[in-house]
PQR file of N, CA, C, O and H, with PARSE charges and radii, in Angstrom:
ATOM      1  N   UNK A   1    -115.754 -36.182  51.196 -0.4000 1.5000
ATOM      2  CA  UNK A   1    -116.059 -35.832  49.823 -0.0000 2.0000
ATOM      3  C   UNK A   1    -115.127 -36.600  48.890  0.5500 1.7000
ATOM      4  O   UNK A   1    -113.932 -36.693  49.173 -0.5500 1.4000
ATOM      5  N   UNK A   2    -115.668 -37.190  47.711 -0.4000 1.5000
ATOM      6  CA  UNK A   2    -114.647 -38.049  47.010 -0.0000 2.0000
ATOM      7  C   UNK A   2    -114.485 -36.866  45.765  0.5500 1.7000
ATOM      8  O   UNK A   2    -115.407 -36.081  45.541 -0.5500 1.4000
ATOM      9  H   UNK A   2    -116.638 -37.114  47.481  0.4000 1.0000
ATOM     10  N   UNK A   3    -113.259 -36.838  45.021 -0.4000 1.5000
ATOM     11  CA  UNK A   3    -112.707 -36.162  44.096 -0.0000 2.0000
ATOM     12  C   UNK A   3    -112.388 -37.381  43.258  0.5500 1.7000
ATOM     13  O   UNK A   3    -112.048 -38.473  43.712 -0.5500 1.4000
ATOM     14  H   UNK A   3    -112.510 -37.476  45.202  0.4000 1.0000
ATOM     15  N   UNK A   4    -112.555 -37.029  41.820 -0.4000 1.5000
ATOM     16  CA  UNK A   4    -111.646 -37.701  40.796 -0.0000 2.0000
ATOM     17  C   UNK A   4    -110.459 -36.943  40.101  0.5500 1.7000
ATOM     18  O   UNK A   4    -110.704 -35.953  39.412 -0.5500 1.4000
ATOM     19  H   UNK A   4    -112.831 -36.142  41.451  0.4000 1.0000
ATOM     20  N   UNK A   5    -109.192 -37.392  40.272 -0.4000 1.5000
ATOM     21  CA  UNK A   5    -108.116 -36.808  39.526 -0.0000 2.0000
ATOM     22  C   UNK A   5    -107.336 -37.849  38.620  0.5500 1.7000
ATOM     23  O   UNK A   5    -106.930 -38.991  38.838 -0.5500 1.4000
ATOM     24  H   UNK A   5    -108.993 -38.196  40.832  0.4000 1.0000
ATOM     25  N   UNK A   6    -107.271 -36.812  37.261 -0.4000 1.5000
ATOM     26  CA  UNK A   6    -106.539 -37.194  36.160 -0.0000 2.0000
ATOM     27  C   UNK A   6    -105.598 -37.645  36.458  0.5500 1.7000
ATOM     28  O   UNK A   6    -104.971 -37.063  37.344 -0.5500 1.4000
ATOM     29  H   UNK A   6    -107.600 -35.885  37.084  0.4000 1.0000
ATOM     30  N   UNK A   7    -105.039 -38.887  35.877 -0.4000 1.5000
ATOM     31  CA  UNK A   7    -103.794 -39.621  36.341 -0.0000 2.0000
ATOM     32  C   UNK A   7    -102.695 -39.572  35.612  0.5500 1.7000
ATOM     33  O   UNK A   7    -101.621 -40.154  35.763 -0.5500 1.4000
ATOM     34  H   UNK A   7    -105.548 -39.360  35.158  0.4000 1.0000
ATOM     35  N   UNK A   8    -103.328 -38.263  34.198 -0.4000 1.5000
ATOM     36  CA  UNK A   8    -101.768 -38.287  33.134 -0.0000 2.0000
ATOM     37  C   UNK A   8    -101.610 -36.641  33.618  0.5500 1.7000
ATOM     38  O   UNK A   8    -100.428 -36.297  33.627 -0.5500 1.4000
ATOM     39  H   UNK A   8    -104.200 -37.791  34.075  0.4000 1.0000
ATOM     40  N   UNK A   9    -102.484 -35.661  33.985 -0.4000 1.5000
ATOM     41  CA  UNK A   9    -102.093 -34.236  34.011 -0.0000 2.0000
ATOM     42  C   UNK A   9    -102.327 -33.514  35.410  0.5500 1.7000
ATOM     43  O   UNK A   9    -101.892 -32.405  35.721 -0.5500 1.4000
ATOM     44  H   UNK A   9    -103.444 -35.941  33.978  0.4000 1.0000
ATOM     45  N   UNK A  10    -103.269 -34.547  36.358 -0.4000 1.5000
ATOM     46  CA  UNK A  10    -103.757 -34.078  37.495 -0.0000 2.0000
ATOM     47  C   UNK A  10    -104.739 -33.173  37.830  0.5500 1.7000
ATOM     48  O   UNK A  10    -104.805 -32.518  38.870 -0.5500 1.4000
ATOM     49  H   UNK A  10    -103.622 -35.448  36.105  0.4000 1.0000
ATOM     50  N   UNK A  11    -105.730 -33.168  36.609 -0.4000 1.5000
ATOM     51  CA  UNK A  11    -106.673 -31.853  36.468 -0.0000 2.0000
ATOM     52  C   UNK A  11    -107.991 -32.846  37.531  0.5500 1.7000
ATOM     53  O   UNK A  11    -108.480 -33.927  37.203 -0.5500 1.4000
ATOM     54  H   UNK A  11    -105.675 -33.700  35.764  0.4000 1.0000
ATOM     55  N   UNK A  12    -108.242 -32.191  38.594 -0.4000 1.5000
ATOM     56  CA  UNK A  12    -109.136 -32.165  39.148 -0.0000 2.0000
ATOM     57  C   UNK A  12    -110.546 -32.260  38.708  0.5500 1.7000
ATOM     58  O   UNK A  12    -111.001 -31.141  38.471 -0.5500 1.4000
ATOM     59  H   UNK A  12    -107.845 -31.313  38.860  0.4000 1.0000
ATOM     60  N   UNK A  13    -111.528 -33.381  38.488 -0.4000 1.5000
ATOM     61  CA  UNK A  13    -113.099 -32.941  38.546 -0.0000 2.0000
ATOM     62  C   UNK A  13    -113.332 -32.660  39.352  0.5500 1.7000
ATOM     63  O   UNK A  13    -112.864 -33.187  40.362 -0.5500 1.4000
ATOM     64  H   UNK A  13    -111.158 -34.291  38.680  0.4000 1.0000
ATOM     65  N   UNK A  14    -114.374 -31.457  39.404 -0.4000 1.5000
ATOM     66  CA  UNK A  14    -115.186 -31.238  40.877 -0.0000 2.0000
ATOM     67  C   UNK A  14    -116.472 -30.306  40.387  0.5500 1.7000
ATOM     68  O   UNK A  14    -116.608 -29.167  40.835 -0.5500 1.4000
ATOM     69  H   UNK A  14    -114.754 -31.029  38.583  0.4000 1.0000
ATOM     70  N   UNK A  15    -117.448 -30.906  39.388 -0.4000 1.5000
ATOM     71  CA  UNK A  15    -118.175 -30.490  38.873 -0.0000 2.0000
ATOM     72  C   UNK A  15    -120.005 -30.670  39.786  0.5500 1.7000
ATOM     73  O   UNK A  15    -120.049 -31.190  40.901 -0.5500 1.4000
ATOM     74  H   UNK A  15    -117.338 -31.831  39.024  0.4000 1.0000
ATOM     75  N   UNK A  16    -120.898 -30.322  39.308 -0.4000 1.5000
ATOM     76  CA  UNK A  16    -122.195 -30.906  39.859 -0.0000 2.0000
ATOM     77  C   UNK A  16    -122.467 -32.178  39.598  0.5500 1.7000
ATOM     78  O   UNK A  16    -122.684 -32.889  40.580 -0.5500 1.4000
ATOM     79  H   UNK A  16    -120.862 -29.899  38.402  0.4000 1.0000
ATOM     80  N   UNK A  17    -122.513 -32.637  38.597 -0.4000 1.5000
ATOM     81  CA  UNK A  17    -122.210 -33.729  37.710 -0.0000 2.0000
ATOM     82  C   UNK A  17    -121.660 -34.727  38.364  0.5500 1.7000
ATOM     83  O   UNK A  17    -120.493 -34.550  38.714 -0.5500 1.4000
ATOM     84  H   UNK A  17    -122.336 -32.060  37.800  0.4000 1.0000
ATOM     85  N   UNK A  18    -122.150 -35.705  38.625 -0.4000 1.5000
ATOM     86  CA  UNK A  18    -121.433 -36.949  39.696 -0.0000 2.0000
ATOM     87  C   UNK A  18    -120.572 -37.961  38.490  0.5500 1.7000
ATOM     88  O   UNK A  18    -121.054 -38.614  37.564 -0.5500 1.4000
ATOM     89  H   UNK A  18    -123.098 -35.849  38.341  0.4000 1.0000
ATOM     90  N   UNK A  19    -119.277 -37.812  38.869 -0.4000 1.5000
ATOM     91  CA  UNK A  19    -118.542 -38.445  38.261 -0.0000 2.0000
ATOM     92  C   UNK A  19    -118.985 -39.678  37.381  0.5500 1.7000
ATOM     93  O   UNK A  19    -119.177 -39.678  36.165 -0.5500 1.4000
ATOM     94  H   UNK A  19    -118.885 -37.282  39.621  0.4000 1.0000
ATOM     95  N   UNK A  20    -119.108 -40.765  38.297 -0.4000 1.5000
ATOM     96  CA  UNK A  20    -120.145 -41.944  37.911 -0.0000 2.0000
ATOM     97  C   UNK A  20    -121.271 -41.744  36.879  0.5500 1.7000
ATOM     98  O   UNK A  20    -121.737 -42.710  36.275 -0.5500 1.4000
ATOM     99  H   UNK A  20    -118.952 -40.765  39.285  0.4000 1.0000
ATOM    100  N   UNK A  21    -121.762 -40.327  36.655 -0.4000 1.5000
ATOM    101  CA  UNK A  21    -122.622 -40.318  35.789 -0.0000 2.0000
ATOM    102  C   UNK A  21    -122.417 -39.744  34.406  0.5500 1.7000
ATOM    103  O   UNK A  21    -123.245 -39.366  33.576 -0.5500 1.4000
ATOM    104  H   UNK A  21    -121.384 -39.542  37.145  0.4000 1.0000
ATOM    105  N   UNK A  22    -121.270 -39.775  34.379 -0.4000 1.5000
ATOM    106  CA  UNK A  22    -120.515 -38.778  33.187 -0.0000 2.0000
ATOM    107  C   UNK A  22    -120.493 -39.769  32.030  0.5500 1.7000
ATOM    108  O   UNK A  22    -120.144 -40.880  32.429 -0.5500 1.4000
ATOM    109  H   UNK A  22    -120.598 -40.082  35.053  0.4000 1.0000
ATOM    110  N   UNK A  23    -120.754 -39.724  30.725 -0.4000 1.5000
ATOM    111  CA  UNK A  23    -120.617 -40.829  29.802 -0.0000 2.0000
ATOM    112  C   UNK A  23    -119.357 -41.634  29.470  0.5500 1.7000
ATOM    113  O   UNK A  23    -118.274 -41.162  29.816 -0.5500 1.4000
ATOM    114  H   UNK A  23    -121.037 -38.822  30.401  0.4000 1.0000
ATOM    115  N   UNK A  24    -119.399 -42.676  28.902 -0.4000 1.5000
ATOM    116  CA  UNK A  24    -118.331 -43.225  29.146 -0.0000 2.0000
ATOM    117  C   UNK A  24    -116.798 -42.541  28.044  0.5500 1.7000
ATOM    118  O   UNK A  24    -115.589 -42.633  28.259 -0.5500 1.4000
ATOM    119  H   UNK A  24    -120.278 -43.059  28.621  0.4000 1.0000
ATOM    120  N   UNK A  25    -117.367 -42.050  27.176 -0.4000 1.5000
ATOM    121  CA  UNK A  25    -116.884 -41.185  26.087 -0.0000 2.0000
ATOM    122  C   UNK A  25    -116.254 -39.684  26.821  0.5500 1.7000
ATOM    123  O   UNK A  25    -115.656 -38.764  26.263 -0.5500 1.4000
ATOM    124  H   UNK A  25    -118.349 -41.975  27.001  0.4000 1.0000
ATOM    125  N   UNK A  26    -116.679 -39.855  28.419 -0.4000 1.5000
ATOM    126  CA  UNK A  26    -116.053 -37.939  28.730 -0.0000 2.0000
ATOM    127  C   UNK A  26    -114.622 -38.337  28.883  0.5500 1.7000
ATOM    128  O   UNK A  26    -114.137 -39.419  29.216 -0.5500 1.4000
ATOM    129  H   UNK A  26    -117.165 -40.602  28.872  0.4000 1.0000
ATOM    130  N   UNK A  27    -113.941 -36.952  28.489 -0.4000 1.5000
ATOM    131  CA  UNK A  27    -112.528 -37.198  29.062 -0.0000 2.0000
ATOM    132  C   UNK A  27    -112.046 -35.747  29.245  0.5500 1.7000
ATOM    133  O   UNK A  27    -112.624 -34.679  29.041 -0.5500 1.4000
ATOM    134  H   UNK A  27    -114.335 -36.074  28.219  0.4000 1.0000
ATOM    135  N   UNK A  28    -110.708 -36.061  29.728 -0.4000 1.5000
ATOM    136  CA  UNK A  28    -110.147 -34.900  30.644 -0.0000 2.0000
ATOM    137  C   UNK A  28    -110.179 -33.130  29.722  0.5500 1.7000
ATOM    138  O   UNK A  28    -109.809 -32.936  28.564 -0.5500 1.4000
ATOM    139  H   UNK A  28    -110.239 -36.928  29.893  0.4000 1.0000
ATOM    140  N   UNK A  29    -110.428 -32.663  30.156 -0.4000 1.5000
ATOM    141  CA  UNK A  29    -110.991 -31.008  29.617 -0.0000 2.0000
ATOM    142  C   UNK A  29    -109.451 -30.440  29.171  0.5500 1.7000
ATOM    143  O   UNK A  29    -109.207 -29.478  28.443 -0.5500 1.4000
ATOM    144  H   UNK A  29    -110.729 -32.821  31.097  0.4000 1.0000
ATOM    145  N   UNK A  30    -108.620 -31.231  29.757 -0.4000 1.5000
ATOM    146  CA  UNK A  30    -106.848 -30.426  30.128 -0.0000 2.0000
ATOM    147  C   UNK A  30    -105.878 -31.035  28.759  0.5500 1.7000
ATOM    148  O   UNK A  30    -105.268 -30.551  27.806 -0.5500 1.4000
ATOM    149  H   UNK A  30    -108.818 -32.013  30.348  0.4000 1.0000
ATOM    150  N   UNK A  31    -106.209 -32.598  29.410 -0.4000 1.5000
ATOM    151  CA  UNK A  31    -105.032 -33.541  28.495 -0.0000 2.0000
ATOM    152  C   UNK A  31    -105.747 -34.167  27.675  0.5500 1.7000
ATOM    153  O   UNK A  31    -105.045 -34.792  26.881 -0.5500 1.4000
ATOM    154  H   UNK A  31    -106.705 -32.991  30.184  0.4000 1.0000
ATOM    155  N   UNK A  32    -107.271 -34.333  27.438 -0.4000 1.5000
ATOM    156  CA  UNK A  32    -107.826 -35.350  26.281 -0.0000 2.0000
ATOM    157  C   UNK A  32    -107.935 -36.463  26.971  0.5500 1.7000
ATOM    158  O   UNK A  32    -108.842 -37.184  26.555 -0.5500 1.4000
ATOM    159  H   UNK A  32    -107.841 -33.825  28.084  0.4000 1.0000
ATOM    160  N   UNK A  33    -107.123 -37.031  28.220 -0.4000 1.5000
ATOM    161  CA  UNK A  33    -107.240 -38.467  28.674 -0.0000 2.0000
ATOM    162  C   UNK A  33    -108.515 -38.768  28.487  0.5500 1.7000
ATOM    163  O   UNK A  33    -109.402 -37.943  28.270 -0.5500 1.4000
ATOM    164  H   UNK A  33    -106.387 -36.445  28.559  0.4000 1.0000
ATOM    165  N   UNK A  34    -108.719 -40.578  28.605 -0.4000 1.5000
ATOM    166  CA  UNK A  34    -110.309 -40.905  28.687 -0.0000 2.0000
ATOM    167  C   UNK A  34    -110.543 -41.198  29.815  0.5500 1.7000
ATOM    168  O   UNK A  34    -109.550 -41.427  30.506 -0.5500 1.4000
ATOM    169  H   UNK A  34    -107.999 -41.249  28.781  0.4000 1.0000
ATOM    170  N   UNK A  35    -111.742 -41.301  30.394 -0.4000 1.5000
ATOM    171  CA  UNK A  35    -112.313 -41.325  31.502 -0.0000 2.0000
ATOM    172  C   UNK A  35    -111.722 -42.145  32.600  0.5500 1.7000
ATOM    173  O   UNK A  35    -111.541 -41.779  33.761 -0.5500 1.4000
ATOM    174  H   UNK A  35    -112.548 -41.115  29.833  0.4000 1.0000
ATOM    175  N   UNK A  36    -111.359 -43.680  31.903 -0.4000 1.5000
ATOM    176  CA  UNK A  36    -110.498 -44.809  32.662 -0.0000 2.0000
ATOM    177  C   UNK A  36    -109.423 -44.174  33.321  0.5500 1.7000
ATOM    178  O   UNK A  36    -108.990 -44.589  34.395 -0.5500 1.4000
ATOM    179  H   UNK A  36    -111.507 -43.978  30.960  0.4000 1.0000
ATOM    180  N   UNK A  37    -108.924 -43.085  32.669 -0.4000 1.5000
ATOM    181  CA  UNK A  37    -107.637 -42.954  33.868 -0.0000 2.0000
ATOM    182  C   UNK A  37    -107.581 -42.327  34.488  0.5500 1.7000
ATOM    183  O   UNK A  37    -106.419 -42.051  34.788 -0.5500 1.4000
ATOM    184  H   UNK A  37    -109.277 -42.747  31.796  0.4000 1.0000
ATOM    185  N   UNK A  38    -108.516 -41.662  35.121 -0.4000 1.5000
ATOM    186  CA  UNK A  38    -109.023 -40.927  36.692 -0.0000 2.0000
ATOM    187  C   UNK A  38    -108.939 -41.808  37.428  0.5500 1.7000
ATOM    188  O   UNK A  38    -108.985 -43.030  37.287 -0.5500 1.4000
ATOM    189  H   UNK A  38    -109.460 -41.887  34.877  0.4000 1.0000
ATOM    190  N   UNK A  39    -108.749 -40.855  38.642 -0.4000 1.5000
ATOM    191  CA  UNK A  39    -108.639 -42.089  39.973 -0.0000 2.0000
ATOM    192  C   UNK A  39    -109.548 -41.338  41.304  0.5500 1.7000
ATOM    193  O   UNK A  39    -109.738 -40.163  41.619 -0.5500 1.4000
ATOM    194  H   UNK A  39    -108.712 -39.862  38.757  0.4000 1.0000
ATOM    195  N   UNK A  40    -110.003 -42.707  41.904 -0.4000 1.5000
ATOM    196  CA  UNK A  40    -110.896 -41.581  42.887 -0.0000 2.0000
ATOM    197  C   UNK A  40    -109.540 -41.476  44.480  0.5500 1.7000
ATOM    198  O   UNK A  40    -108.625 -42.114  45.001 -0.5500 1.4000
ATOM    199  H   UNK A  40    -109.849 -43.661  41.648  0.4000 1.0000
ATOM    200  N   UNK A  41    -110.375 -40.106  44.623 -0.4000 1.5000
ATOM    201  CA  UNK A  41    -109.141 -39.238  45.821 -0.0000 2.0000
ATOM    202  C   UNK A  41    -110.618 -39.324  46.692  0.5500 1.7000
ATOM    203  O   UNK A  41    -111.672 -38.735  46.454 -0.5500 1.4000
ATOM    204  H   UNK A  41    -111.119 -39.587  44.200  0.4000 1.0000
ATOM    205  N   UNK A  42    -110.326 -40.171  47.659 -0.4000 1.5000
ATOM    206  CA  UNK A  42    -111.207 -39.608  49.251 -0.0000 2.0000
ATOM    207  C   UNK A  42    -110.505 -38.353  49.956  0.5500 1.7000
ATOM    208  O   UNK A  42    -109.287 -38.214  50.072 -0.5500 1.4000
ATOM    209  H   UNK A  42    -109.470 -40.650  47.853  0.4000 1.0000
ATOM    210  N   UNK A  43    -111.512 -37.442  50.418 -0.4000 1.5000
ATOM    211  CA  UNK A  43    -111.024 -36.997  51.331 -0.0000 2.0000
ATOM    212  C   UNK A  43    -111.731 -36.205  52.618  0.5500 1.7000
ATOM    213  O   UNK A  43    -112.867 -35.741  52.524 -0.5500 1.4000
ATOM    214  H   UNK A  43    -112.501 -37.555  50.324  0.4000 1.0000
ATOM    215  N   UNK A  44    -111.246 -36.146  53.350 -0.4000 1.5000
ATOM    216  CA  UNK A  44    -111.922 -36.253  54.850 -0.0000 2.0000
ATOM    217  C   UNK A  44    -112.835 -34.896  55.140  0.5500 1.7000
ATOM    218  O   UNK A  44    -113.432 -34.770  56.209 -0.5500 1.4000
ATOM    219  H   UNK A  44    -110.323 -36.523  53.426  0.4000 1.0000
TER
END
């Protein structure tokens, strides 16, 4: 399962909503960050 996490506050997406499809304008719900600074987390 891949996760995206915020890279200024660490707030987790894990919505229905596939990351990739989120507009380019979404940003973090926590810190305001913009979308660019998520990072994708694989995990097993």
């Amino acid at each position: 399962m891949t996760k995206y996490v915020c890279g200024c506050c660490g707030w987790t997406y894990n919505r229905d909503v596939a990351f990739e499809k989120l507009p380019d304008d979404f940003c973090c719900p926590m810190c305001k960050a913009p979308k660019d600074t998520f990072k994708k987390v694989e995990e097993e």
